[in-house]
MARKE-333727 format. One record per residue (C-alpha): y, z, x; residue in one letter; residue number from 1. Coordinates in pm, whole numbers, plus 50000, padded with zeros to 5 digits. Layout:
N
@Y=Y Z=Z X=X aa=A i=NUM .
...
! end
This chain:
364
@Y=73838 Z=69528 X=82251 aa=X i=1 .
@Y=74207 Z=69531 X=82430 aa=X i=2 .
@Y=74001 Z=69534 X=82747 aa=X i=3 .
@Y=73792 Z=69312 X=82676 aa=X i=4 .
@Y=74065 Z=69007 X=82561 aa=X i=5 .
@Y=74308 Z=69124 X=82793 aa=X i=6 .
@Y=74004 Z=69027 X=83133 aa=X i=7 .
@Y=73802 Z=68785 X=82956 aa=X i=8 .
@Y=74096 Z=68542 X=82770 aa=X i=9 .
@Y=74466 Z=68577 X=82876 aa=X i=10 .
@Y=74308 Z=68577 X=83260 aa=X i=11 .
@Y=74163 Z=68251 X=83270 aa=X i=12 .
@Y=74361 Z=68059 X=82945 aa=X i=13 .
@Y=74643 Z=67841 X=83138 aa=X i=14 .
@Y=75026 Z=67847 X=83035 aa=X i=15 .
@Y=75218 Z=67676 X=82766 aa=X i=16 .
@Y=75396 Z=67399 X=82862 aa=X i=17 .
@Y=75743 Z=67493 X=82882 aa=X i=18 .
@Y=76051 Z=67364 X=82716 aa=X i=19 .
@Y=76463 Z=67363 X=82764 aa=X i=20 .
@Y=76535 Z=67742 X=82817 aa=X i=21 .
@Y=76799 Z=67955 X=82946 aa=X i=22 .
@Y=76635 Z=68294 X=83009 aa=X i=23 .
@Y=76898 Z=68616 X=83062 aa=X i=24 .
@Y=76875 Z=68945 X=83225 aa=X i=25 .
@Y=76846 Z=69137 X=82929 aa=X i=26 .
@Y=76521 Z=68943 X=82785 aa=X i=27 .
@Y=76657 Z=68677 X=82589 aa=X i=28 .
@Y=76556 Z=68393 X=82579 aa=X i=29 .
@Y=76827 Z=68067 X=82479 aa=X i=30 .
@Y=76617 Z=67742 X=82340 aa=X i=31 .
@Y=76846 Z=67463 X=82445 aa=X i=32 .
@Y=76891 Z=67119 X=82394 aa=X i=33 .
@Y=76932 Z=67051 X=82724 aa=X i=34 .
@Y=77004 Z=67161 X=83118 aa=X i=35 .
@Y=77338 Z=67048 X=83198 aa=X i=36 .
@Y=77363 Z=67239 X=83550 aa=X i=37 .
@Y=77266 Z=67498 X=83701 aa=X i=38 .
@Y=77467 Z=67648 X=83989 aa=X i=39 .
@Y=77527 Z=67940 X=84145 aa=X i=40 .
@Y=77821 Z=68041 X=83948 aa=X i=41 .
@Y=77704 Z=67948 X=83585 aa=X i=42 .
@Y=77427 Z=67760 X=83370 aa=X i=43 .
@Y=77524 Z=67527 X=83136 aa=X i=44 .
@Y=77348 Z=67336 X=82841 aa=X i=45 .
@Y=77382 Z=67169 X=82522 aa=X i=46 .
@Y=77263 Z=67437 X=82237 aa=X i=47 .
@Y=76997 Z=67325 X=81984 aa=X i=48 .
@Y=77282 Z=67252 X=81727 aa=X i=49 .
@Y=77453 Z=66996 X=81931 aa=X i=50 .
@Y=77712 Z=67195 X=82077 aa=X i=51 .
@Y=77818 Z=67308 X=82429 aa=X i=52 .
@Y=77746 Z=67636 X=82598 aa=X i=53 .
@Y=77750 Z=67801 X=82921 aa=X i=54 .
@Y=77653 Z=68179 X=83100 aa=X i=55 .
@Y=77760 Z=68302 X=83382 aa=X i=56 .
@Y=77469 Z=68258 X=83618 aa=X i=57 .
@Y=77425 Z=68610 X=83681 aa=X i=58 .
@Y=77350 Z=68662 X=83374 aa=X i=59 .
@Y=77062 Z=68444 X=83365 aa=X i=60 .
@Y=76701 Z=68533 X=83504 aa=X i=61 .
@Y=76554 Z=68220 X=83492 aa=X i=62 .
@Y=76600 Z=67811 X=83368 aa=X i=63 .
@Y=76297 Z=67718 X=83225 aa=X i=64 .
@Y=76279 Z=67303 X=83191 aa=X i=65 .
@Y=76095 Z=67097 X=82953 aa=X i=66 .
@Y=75847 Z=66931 X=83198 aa=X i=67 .
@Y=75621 Z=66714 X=82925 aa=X i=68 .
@Y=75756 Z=66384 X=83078 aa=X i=69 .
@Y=75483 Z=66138 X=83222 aa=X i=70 .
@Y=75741 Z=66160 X=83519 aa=X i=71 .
@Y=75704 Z=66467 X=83596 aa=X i=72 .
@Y=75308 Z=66487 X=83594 aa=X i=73 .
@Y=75315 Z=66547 X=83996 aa=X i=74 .
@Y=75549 Z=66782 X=83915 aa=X i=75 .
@Y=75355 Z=66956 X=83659 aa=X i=76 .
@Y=74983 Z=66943 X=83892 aa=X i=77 .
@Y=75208 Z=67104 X=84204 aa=X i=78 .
@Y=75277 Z=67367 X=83942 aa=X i=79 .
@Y=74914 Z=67399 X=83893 aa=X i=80 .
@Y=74826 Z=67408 X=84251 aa=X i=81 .
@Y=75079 Z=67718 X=84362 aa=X i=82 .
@Y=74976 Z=67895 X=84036 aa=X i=83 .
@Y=74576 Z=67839 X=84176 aa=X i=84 .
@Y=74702 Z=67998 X=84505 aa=X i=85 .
@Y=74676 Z=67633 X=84683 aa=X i=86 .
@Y=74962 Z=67701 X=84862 aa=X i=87 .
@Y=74915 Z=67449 X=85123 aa=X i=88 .
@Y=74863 Z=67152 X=84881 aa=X i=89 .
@Y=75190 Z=67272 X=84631 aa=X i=90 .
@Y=75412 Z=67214 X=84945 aa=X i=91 .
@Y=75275 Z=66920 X=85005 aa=X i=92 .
@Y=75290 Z=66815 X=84635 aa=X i=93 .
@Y=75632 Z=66934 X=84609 aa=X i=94 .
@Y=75749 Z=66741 X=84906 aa=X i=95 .
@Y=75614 Z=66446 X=84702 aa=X i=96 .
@Y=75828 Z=66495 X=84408 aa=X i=97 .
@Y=76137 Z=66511 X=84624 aa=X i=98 .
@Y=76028 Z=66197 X=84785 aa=X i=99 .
@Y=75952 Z=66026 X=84477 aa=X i=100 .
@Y=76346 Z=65881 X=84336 aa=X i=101 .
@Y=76216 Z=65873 X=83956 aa=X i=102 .
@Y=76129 Z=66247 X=83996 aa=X i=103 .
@Y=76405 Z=66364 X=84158 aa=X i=104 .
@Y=76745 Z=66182 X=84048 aa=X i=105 .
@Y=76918 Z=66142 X=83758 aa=X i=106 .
@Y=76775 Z=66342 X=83468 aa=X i=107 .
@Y=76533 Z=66495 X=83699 aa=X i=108 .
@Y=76747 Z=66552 X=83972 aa=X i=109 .
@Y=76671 Z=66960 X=83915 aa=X i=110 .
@Y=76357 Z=66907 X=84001 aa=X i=111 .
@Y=76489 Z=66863 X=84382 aa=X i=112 .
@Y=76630 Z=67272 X=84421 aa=X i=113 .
@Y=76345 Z=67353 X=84181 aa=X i=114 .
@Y=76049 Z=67235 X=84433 aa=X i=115 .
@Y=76271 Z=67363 X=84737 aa=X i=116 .
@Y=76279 Z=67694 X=84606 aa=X i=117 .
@Y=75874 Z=67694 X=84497 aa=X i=118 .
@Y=75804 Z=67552 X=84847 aa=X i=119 .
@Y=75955 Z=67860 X=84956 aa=X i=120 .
@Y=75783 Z=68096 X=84699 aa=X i=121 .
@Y=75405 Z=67914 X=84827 aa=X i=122 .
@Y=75550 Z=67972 X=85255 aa=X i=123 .
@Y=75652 Z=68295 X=85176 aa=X i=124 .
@Y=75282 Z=68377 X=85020 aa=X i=125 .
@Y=75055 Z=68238 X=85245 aa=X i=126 .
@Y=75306 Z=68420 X=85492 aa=X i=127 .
@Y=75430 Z=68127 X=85649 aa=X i=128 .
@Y=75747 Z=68310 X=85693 aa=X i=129 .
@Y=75913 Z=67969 X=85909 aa=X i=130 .
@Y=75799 Z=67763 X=85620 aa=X i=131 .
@Y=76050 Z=67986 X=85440 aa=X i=132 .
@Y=76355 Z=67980 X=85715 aa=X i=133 .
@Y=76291 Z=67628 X=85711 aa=X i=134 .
@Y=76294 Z=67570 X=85316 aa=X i=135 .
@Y=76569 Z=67815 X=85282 aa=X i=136 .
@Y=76808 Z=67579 X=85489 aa=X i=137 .
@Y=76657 Z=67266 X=85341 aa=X i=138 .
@Y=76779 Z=67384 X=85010 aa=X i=139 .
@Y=77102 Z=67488 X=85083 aa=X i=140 .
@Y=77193 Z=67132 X=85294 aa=X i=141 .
@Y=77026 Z=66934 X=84976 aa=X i=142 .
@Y=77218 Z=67141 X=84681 aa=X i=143 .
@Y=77497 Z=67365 X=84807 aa=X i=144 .
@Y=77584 Z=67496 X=84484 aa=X i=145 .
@Y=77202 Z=67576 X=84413 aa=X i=146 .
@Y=77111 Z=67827 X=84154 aa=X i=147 .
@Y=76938 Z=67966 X=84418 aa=X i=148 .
@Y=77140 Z=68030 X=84651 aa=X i=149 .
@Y=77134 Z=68396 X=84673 aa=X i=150 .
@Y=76776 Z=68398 X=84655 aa=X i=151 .
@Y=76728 Z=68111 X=84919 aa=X i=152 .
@Y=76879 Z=68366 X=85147 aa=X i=153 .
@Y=76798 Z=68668 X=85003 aa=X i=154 .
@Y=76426 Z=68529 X=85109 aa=X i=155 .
@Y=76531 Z=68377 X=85416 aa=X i=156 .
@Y=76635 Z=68784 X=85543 aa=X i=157 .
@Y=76303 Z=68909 X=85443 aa=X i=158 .
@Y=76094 Z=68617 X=85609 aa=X i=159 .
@Y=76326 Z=68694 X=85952 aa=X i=160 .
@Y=76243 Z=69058 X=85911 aa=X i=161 .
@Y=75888 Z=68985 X=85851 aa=X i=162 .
@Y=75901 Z=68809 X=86165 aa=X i=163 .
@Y=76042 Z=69117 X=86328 aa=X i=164 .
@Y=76349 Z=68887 X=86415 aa=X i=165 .
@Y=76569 Z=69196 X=86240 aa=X i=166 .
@Y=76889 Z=69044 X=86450 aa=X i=167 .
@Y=76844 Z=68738 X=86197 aa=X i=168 .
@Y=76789 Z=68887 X=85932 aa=X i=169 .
@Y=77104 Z=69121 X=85917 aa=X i=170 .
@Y=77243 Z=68751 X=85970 aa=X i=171 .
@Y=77111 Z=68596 X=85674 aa=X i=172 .
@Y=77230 Z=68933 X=85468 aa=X i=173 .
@Y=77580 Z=68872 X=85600 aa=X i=174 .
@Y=77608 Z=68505 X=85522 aa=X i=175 .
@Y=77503 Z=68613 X=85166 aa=X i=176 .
@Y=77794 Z=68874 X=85151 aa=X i=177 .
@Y=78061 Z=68618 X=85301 aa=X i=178 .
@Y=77941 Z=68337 X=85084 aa=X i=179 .
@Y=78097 Z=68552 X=84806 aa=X i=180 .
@Y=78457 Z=68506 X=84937 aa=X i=181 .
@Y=78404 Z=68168 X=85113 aa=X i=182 .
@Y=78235 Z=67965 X=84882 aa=X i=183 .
@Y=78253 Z=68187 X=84553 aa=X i=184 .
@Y=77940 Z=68313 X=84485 aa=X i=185 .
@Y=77908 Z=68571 X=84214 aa=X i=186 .
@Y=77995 Z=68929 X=84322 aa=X i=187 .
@Y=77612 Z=69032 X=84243 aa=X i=188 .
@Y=77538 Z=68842 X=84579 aa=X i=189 .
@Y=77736 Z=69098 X=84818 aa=X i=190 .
@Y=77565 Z=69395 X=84649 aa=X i=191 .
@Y=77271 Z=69254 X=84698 aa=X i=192 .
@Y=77357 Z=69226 X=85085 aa=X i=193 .
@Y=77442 Z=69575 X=85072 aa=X i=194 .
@Y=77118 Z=69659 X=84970 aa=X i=195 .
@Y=76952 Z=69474 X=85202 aa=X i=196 .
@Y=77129 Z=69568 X=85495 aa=X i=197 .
@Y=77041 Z=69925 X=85346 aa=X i=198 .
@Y=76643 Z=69846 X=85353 aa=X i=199 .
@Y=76693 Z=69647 X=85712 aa=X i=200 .
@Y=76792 Z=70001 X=85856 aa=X i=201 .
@Y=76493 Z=70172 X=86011 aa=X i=202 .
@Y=76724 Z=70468 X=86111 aa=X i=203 .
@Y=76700 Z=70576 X=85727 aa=X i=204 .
@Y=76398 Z=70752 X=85577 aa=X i=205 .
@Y=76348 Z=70970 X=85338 aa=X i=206 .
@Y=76608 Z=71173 X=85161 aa=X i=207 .
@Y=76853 Z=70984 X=85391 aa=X i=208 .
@Y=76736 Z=70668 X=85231 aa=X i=209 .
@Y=76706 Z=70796 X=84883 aa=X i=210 .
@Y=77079 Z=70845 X=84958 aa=X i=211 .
@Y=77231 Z=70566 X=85019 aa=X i=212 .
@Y=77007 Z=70437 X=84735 aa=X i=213 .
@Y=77151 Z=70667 X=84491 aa=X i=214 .
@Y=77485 Z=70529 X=84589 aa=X i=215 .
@Y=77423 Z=70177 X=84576 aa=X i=216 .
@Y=77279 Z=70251 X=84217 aa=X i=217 .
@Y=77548 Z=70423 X=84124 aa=X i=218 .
@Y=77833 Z=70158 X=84213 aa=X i=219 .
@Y=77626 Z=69850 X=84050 aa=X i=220 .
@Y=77460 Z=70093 X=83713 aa=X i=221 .
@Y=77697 Z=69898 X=83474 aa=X i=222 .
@Y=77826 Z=69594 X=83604 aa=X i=223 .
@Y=77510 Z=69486 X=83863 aa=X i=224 .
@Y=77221 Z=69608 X=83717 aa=X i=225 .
@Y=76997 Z=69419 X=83822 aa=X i=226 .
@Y=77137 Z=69527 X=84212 aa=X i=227 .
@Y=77118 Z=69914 X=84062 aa=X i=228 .
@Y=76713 Z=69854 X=83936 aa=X i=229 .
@Y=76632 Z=69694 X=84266 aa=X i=230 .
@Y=76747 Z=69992 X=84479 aa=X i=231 .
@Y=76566 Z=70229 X=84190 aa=X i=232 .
@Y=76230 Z=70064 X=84296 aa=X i=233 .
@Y=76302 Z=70103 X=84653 aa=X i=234 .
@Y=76353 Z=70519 X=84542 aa=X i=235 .
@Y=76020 Z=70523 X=84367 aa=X i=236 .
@Y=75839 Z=70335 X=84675 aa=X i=237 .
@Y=76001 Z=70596 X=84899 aa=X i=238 .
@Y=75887 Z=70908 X=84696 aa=X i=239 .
@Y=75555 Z=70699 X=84652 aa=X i=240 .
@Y=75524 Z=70675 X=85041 aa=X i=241 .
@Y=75593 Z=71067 X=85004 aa=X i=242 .
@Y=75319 Z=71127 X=84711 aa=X i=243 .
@Y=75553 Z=71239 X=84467 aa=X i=244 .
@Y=75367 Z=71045 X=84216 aa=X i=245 .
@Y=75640 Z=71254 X=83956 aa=X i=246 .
@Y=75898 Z=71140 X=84109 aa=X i=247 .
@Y=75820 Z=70799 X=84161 aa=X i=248 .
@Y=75638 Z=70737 X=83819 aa=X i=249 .
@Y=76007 Z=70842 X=83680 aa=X i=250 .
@Y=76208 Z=70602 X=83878 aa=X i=251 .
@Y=75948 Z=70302 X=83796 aa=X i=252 .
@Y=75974 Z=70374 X=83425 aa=X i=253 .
@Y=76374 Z=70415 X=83393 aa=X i=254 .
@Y=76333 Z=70015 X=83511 aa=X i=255 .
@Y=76160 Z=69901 X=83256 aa=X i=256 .
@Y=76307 Z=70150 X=82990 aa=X i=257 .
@Y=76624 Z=69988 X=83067 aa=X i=258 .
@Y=76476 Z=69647 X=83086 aa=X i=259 .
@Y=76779 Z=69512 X=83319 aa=X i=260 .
@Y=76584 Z=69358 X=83620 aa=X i=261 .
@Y=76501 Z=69017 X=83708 aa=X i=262 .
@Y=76104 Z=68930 X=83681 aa=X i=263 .
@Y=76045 Z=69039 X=84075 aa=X i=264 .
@Y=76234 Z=69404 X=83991 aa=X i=265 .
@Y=75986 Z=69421 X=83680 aa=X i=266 .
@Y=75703 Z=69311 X=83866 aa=X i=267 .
@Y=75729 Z=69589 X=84123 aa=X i=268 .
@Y=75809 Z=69865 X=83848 aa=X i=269 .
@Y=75482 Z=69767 X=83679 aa=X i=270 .
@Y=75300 Z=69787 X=84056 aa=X i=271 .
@Y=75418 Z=70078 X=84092 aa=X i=272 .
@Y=75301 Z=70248 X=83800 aa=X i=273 .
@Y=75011 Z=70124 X=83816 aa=X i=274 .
@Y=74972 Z=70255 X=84203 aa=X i=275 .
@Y=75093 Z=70603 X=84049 aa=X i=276 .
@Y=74786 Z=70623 X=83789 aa=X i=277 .
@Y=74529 Z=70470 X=84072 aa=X i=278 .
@Y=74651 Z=70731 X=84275 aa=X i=279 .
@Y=74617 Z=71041 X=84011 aa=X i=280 .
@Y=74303 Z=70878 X=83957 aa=X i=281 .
@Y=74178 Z=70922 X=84293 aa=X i=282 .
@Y=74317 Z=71267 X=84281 aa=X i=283 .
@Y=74184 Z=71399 X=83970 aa=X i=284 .
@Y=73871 Z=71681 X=83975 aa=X i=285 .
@Y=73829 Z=71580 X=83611 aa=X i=286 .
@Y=73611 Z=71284 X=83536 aa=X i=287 .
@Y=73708 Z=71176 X=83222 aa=X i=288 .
@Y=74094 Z=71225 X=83303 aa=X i=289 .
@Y=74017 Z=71009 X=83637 aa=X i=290 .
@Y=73894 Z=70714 X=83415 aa=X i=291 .
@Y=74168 Z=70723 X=83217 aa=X i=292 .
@Y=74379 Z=70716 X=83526 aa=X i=293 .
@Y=74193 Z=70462 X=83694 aa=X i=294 .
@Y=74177 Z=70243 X=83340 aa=X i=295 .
@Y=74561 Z=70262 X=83280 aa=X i=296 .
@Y=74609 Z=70139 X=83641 aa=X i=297 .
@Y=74379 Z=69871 X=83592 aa=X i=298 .
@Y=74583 Z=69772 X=83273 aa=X i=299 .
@Y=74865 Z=69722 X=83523 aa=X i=300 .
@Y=74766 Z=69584 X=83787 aa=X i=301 .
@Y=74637 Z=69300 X=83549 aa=X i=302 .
@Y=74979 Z=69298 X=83372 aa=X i=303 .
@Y=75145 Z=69195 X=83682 aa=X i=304 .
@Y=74844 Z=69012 X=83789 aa=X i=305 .
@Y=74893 Z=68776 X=83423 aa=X i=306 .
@Y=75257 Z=68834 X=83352 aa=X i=307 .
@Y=75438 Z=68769 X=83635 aa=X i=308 .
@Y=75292 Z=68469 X=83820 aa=X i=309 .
@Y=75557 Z=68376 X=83987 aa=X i=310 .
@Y=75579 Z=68664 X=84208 aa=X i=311 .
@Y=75341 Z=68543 X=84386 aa=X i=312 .
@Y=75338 Z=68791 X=84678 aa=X i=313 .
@Y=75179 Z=69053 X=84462 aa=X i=314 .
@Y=74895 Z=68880 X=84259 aa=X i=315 .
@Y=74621 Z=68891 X=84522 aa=X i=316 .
@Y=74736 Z=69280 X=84569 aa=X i=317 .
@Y=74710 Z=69364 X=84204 aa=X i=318 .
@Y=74395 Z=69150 X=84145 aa=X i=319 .
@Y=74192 Z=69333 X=84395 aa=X i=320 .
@Y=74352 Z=69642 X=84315 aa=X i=321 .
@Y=74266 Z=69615 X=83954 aa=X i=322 .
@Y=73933 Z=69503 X=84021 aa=X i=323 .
@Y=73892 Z=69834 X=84220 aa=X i=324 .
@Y=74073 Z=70034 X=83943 aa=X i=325 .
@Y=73768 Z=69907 X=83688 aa=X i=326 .
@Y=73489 Z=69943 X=83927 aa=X i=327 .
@Y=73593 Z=70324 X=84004 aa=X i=328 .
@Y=73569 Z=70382 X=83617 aa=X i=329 .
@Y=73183 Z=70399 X=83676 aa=X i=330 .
@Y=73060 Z=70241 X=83365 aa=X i=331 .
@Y=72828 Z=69895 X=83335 aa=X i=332 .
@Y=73105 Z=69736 X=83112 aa=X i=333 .
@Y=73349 Z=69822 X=83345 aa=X i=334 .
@Y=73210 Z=69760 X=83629 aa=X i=335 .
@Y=73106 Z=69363 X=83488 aa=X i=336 .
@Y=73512 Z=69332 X=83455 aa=X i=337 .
@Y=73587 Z=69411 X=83794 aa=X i=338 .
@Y=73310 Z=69137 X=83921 aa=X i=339 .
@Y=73533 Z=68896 X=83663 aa=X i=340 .
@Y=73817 Z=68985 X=83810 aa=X i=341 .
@Y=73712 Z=68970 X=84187 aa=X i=342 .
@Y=73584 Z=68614 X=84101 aa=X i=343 .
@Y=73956 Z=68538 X=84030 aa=X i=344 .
@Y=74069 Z=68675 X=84293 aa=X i=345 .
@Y=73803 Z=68493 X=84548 aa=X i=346 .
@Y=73840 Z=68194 X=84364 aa=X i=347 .
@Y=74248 Z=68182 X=84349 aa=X i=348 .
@Y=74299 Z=68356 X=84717 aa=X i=349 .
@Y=73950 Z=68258 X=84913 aa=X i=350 .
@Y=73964 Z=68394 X=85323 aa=X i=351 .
@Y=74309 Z=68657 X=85178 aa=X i=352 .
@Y=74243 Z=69024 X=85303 aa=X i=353 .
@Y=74237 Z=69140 X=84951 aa=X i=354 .
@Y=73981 Z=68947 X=84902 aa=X i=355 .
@Y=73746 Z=69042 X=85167 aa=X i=356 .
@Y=73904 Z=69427 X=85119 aa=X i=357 .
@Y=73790 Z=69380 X=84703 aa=X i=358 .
@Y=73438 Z=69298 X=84809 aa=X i=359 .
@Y=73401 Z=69578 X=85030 aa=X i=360 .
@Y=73482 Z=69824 X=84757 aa=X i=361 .
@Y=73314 Z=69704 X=84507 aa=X i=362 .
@Y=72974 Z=69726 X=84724 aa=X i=363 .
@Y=73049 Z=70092 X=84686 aa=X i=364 .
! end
């Protein structure tokens, strides 16, 4: 029955509109009267009772804005197009609402870092990794005190790197850190440099890596967790690279039990359990251990699949990977929700190598 409801109705229903919300590290979740700014040194609103309030913007995962004005129907149908893996067409959509003054000025005027920083999410997954440079430093000349800021270049490092320019990325990680003295940005920022600069290094493998890791957790534990779950992630996808599903099951799981990350941290915790139970599954001499394995993987995959949209970059991989989890379970029922599931996955990402790799294995 879980199965069942969890494939056949939260897959396909779409999202609640959202309203005013502040949404923090820790979970939870502010209803607010209204956005007064968001910057990348706090987030401040007007509270449901009338009266003023304010976070520190690293304390604050995401700004969720009420988007049920007829203005902001293009808006709203760009939305729709990034979240049906039309990449191509939200960029274009979004470079609409910028373009459009009654959509992106005066009470709407967040909709301008808003689509910047989307346009970046959609570059970044159709791995258009200059569409991301390029959005990057659109955003930053168009709303220097951005809410995004550290993630504008946090994203800018990793589409350099994907590029193999690695000179330009260490660049981008070092404007981060110095923005933190020169312009103010929140401490958070320069550990987050560290980090990258950390990941950048292809000198460091292994225990080596897990190293330097442990340190950077360490330092940032209390006061940066979000920094300290990041680097825990990048542990369990080292020991995972190493098979130590133990290992790396552990360090995927203290993420969530702490539940201090941002959504992308979560996202990859999730993945990564769910690639540690595929992966016993696969193992396993036992055939009724191996479904169980291969079901509680599927589970997963879906989760981050359905729960965490907006990290984009690893919805095709969990789709097809679910889909495969299900169709290795063996059974008719379970085999009919990995054809569901591919379908999504065809449909949302047509002509993606997940796609064409999810076909192949469920011909098996």
């Amino acid at each position: 029955m879980l199965l069942s409801a969890l494939v056949s109705s939260a897959l396909f229903l779409a999202p609640a509109l959202p309203q005013n919300e502040v949404v923090l590290v820790d979970g939870k979740v502010i209803p607010v009267q209204t956005i007064r700014t968001e910057t990348f040194s706090e987030v401040t609103y007007k509270t449901v009772n009338g009266g003023d309030g304010r976070k520190d913007a690293h304390l604050v995962r995401e700004v969720v804005h009420d988007t049920g004005s007829a203005t902001l129907d293009d808006y709203v149908a760009a939305l729709q197009l990034m979240e049906n893996g039309d990449f191509l067409n939200a960029i274009q959509s979004f470079q609409m609402v910028l373009q459009d003054r009654s959509a992106s000025s005066g009470r709407f005027s967040w909709t301008v870092q808003h689509c910047w920083y989307r346009i970046m999410l959609c570059a970044s997954s159709d791995a258009n990794y200059s569409g991301v440079v390029q959005a990057a430093d659109q955003l930053l000349a168009a709303v220097p005190d951005t809410f995004f800021y550290g993630q504008a270049l946090m994203m800018k490092a990793d589409a350099l790197a994907q590029r193999k320019d690695a000179a330009g990325a260490e660049r981008a990680y070092r404007d981060l850190a110095a923005a933190v003295s020169t312009k103010g940005l929140p401490e958070r920022w320069a550990r987050e440099s560290e980090l990258g600069l950390v990941l950048l290094d292809k000198g460091l493998r292994g225990a080596a890596k897990r190293t330097k890791l442990d340190q950077i957790v360490a330092r940032n534990g209390r006061e940066y967790p979000t920094v300290a779950a990041r680097a825990n992630v990048e542990i369990g996808i080292s020991y995972l690279d190493e098979e130590d599903l133990a290992k790396a099951e552990g360090f995927f799981q203290r993420i969530l039990d702490e539940g201090n990350s941002d959504n992308m941290t979560e996202a990859y915790a999730w993945f990564g359990i769910a690639q540690v139970a595929y992966k016993r599954g696969l193992a396993s001499d036992d055939a009724t251990a191996s479904r169980k394995f291969f079901f509680e993987g599927g589970l997963n995959f879906l989760r981050v699949a359905l729960m965490y949209q907006e990290v984009i970059q690893l919805v095709p991989e969990s789709l097809c990977q679910g889909a495969i989890c299900f169709h290795r379970m063996g059974d008719t029922e379970s085999k009919t929700k990995a054809l569901k599931i591919r379908n999504r996955l065809t449909k949302r990402f047509p002509g993606s190598p997940q796609a064409k790799r999810c076909e192949e294995e469920l011909r098996r």
